[in-house]
N, C-alpha and C positions, 0 to 999 in steps of 0.2 A: 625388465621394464626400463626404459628411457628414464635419467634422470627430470624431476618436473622443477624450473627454476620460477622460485619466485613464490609468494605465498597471498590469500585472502587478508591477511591480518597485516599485510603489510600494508599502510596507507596509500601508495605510491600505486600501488597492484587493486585496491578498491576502488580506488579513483579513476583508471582507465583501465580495466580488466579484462579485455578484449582477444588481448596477444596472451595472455595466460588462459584464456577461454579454451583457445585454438590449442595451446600446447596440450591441453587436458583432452580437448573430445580426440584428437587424433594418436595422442601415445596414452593416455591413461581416464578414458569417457568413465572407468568408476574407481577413483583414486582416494585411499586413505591418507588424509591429511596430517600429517606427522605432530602436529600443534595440538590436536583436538580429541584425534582420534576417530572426528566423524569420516563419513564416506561420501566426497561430494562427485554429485552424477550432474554431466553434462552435454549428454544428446540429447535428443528433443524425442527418439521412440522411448528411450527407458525413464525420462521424465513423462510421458502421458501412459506409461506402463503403471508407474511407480500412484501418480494420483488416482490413475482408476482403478487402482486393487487396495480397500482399505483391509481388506481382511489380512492380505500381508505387509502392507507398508502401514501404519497405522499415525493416525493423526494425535491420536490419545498417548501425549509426551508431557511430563512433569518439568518446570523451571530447569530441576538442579540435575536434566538428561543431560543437559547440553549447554550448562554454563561452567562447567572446573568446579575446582574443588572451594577455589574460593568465592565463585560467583553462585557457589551451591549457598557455603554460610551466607554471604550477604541477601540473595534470594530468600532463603529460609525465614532471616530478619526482617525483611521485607513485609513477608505473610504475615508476618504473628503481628507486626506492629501494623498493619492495614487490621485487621482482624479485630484486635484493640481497639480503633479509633474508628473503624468503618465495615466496611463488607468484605473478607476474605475473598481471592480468588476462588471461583470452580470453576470443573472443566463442562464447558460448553460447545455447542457449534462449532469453532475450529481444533477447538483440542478435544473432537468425541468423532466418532464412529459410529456408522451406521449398524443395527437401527436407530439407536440412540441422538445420532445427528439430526434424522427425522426432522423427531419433534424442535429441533430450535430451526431448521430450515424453515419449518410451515409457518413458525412465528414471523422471521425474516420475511420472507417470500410476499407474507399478506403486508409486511409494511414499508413493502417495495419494489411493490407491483406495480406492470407495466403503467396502470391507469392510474398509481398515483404519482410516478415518476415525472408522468405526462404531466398531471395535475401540476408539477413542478415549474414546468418551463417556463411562467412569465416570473416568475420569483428570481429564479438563474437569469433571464436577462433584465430582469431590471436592474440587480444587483450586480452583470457584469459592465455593465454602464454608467453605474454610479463610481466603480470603481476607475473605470477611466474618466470620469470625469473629472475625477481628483485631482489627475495628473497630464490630462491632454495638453492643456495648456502651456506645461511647463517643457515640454518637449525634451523630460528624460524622467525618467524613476528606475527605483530598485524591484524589478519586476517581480523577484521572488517576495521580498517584503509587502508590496504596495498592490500585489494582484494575484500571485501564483497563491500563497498563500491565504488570502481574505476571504475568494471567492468560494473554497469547498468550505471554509469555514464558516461562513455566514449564512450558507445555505442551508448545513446539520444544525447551525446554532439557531435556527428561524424555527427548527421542525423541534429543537428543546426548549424551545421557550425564552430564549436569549435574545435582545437586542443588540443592534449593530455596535453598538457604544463598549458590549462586554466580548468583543471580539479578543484581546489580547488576555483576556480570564481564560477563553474558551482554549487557547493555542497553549498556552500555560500550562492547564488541564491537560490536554492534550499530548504534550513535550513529555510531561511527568508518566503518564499511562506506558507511553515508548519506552522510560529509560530503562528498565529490568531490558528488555530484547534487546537494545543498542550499544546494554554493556557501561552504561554509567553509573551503576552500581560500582564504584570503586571504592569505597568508602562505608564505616556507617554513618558518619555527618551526610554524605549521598542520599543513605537510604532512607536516615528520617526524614529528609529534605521534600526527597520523590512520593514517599506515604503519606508524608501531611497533605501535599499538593493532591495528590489522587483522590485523599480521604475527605479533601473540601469536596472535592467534583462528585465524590459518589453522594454525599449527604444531600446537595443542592440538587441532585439529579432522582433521588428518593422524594425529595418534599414535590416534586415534577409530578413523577410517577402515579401517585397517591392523589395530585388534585386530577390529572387526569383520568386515572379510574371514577371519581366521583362526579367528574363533570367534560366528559370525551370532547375532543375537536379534531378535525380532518389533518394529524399532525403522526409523525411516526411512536411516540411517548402514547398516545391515545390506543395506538393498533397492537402495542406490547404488553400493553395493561387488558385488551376486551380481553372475554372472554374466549379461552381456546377453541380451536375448530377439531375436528372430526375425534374427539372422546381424548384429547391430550389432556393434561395433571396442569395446575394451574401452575404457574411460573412462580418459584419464590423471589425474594427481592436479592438473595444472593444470585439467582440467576440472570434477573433482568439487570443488575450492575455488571454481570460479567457480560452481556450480551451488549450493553451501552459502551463498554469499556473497547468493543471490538468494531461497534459502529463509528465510534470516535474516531480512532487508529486506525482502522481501513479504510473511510470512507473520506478523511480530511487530510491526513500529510500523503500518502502515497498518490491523492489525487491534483496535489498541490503539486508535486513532484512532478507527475506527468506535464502539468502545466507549463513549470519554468523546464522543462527538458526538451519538450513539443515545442515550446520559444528558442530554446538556442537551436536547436537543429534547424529551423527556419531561418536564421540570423545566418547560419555556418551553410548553409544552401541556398542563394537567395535566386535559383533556377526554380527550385521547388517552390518558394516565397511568392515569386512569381505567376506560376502555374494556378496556386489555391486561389491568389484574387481575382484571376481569371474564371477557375472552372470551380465556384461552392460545390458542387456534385463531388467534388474530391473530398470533402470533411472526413468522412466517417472513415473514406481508407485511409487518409492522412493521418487521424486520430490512431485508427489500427497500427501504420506504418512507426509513428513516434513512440506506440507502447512496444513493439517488437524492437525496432533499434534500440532504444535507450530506456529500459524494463524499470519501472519504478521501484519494483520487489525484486532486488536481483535471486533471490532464495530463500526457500524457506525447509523447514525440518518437518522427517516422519521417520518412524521407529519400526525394527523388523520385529514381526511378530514372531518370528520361526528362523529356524537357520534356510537360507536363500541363496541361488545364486544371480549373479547380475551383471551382464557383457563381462561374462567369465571369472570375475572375481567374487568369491566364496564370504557371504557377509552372516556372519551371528547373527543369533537370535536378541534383541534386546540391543544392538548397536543404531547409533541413530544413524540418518543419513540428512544429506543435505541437498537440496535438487536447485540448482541452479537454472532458473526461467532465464534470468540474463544468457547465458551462456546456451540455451535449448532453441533462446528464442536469433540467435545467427549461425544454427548450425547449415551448413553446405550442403549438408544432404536434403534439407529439407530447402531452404534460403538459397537462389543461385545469386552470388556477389553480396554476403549476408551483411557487411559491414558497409556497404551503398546505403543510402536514405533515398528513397523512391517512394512518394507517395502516390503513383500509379503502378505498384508493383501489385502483382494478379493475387497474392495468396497472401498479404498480408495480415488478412484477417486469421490466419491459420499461428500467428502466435499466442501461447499461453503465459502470458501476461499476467491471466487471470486465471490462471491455472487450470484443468480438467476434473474430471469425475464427477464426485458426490461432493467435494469442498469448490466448485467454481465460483466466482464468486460472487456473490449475492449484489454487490452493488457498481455490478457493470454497468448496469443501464444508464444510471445515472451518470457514473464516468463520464461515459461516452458523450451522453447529454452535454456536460459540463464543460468536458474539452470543444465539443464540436460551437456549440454557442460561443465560448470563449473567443473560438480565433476566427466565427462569421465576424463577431462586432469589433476585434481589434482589425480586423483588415479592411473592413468600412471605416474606421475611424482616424487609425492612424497610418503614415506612410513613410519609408527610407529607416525604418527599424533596423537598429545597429547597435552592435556593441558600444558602449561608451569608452570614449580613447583611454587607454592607459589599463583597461580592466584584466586583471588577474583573475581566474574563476578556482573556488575552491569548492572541494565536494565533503558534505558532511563525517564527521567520521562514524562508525558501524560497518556493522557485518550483512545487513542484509538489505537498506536501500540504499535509493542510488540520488543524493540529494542536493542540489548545489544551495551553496549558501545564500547567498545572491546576484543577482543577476543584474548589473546597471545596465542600460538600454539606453539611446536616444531615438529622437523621432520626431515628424511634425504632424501637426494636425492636417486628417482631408478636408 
């Protein structure tokens, strides 16, 4: 096998990962990572192989699978002192297996369903207008601070019960929920740091839960509390904190992500820039186009249940793996000219972004929603969207999304 230069953990290789994508799907598409140990896959057949077979790839993976040895202790520490102060992790909806994933899908599904997504849309723009409001005027902001980030946030935080005022509580909350995945567990000053912060959000999100059960409104905290459908076990509060814990995290920074990534690729094209304010019928491929180029989730983990093999290499029973969407979602064989930005390319809805199977993910819709409103009213609004001079763009550090830190833009008002 072809030596592979270059590694995920190297900052430099997260940040533009592209050319190491290529080197993996063409000499080693299922290569063991010398650093970790996992197996990251990176064609687009053995990643939608890999999510629609949970009976062998298995989504039910404990912390200390796939953090070391010392991100196993601090993990560990993690648990017991959330445990202490708040709600212990359990495995739910994305770390369970059908049938068992089932029952937390049906929950999901009813409280983010198509009709109440819809229900959504004058809240998504009134709220993406207030936020250009803020700053039209001034003809520059920090897109990621001042829009990419507010916008998914203010929208979950409207359906918790939060005011626009406890926006930077809610991000806060939020940052802390991520840090065990992204690896800032370095520490245990870290770890108590991240549990107390968690352990606020879970208690404030219990006293939610609870008046919602007693007194329901047209809100997602309302639809996790009714009563279960078709003879499911009532939901404990350990579950509905792990369930809130997943709607925060999927549904607010990965979709903030898409935001400011869907903006620079528009900035870095301004042929495509061009094209959308011409033809809105382009939204939703544009939207597709930006999550296939530039993958919010560049990967995520699943664990072999059996000894398996996979484009020839022979993987244990109990090794985890790592499937790489970033890298599935511009493979060649699938992607003609995969690393082109084309928002009239035919098949761009064909990436998994949002991954395949029984784990797809529950809050596409909205996504989609959110992106596609987002860039009707900045392109009614604003016009000559540009980097701001001098800007350096730096990409968060982690293993698994793809995050720029900020984004400064200029611009004038239409």
């Amino acid at each position: 096998m072809p030596e592979i230069v270059g590694s995920l953990l190297e900052p430099e290789t997260a940040a533009c990962p592209w050319a190491f994508y290529a080197q993996l799907r063409a000499n080693a598409p299922v290569y063991r990572m010398p650093e970790t140990g996992f197996y990251i896959v990176s064609r687009y057949e053995d990643l939608k192989a890999i999510a629609s077979d949970p009976q062998t790839f298995s989504n039910s993976i404990v912390h200390e699978q796939y953090t070391g040895e010392s991100g196993s202790h601090l993990g560990r520490m993690y648990e017991e002192r959330l445990s202490e102060i708040g709600w212990g992790h359990v495995q739910t909806l994305h770390r369970t297996d059908p049938p068992e994933h089932g029952r937390y899908r049906r929950l999901l599904n009813r409280a983010l369903s198509p009709a109440r997504v819809e229900g959504m849309v004058p809240s998504v723009e009134r709220l993406t207008d207030q936020l250009i409001d803020a700053f039209a005027d001034r003809g520059e902001c920090d897109f990621v601070a001042e829009f990419a980030f507010p916008l998914p946030g203010l929208v979950i935080a409207e359906q918790l019960g939060l005011d626009a005022t406890q926006i930077t509580t809610f991000k806060r909350w939020a940052d802390a929920m991520l840090a065990p995945a992204q690896g800032l567990l370095t520490d245990e000053d870290a770890v108590i740091h991240y549990s107390d912060i968690e352990a606020e959000a879970q208690h404030y999100l219990a006293d939610v839960l609870e008046e919602r059960r007693s007194k329901p409104t047209d809100d997602w905290m309302s639809a996790l509390v009714a009563d279960p459908e078709d003879g499911d076990e009532p939901y404990s509060m350990h579950e509905l904190q792990n369930l809130m814990h997943q709607l925060v995290t999927g549904g607010y920074t990965t979709t903030a992500d898409a935001l400011a990534n869907a903006m620079l690729l528009l900035i870095e094209h301004p042929d495509q820039m061009d094209l959308l304010r011409r033809d809105r019928t382009l939204l939703r491929n544009f939207a597709d186009e930006a999550l296939r180029h530039s993958s919010s989730v560049q990967g995520l983990f699943r664990r072999a249940t059996r000894d398996v093999e996979l484009g020839g290499v022979p993987i244990p029973a109990n090794a985890i793996l790592h499937i790489r969407y970033g890298a599935a979602n511009r493979d060649e064989d699938v992607f003609d000219d995969p690393d082109r930005f084309d928002i009239t390319r035919d098949n761009a809805g064909k990436h998994i972004g949002f991954s395949r199977g029984p784990h797809f993910c529950v809050g596409r819709p909205l996504a989609l929603q959110e992106m596609m409103i987002a860039f009707d009213r900045i392109l009614d609004r604003l016009d000559d969207i540009a980097l701001a001079p001098g800007t350096t763009l730096e990409r968060a550090p982690g293993f698994f999304l793809y995050s720029l830190l900020s984004l400064p833009i200029t611009f004038t008002r239409r």
